[in-house]
C-alpha positions as CSV (number, residue, x, y, z in Angstrom):
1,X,2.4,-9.9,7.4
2,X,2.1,-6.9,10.0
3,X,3.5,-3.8,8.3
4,X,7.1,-2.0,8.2
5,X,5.9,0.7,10.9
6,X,4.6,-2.2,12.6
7,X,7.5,-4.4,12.6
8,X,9.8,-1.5,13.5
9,X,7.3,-0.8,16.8
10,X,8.2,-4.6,18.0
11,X,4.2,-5.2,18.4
12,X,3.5,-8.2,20.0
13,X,1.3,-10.4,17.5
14,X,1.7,-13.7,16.1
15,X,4.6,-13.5,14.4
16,X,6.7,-14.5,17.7
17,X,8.6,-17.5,19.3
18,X,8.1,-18.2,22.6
19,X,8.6,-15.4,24.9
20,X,11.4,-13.7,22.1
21,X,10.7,-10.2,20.7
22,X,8.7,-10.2,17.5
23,X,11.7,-11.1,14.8
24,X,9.7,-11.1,11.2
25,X,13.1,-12.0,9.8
26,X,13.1,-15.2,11.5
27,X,9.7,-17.1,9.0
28,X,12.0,-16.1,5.7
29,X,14.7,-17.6,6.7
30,X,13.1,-20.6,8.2
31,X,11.3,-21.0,4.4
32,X,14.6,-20.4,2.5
33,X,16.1,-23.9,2.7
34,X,12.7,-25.0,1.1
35,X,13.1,-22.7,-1.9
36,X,15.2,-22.3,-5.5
37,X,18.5,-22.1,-4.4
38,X,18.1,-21.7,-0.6
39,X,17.6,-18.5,-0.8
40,X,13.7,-18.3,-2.7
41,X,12.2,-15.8,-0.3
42,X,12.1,-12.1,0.6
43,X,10.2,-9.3,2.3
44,X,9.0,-7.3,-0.8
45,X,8.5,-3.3,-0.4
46,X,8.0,-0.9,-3.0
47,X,12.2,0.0,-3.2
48,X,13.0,-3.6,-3.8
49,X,10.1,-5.6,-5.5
50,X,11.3,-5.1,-9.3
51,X,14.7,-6.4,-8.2
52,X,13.5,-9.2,-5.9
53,X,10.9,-10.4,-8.2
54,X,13.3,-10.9,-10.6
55,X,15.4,-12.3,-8.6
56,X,13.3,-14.6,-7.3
57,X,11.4,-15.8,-10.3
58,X,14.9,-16.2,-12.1
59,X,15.8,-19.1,-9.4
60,X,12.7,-20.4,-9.5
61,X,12.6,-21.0,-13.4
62,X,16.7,-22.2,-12.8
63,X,16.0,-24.7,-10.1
64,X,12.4,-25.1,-10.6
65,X,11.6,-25.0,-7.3
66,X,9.4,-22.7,-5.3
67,X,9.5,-19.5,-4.0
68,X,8.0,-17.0,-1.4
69,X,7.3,-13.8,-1.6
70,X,6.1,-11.7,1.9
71,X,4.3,-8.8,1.4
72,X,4.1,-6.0,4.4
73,X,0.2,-5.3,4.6
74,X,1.9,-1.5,4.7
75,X,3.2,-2.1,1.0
76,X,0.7,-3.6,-1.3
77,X,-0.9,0.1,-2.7
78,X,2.5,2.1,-2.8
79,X,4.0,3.0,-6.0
80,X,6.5,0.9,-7.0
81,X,10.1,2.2,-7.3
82,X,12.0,1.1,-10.2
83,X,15.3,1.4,-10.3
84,X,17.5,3.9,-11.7
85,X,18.9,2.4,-15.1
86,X,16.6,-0.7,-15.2
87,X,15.8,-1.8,-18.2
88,X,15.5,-5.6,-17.9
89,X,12.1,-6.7,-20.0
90,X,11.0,-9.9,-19.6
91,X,12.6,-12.9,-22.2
92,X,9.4,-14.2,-24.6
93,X,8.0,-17.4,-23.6
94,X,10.3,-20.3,-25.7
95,X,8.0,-22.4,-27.8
């Protein structure tokens, strides 16, 4: 997916419908209603990947359906950001 300084520049690429502006909001959403809950997707960026994946995988072990995860090509090397206070650790596998 084109990156955040590239989404906010409305650069023409792929990502389009038709003769509309580029709206990279628009693929999410269409996925959503596919996913845990019907709401299994989101753009991850370094300020809300701990929360999202959480999120995310929480409804997909719930409903045990899939989920999607968009990545900004702008994100993947920055430091993540974790959250002031969190302190959620992952539950041990049940046996």
């Amino acid at each position: 997916m084109p990156g955040l300084n590239e989404q906010a520049g409305g650069h023409r690429t792929h990502y389009m419908i038709a003769d509309q502006q580029p709206n990279y909001q628009l693929f999410i959403d269409m996925v959503k209603p596919l996913t845990a809950g019907g709401d299994g997707a989101a753009m991850i960026t370094a300020e809300n990947c701990v929360e999202e994946t959480d999120r995310l995988m929480s409804a997909m072990m719930y409903h045990s359906k899939p989920i999607n995860f968009c990545f900004p090509r702008d994100q993947w090397n920055r430091e993540v950001i974790v959250p002031e206070g969190w302190s959620k650790s992952p539950e041990p596998p049940k046996r």
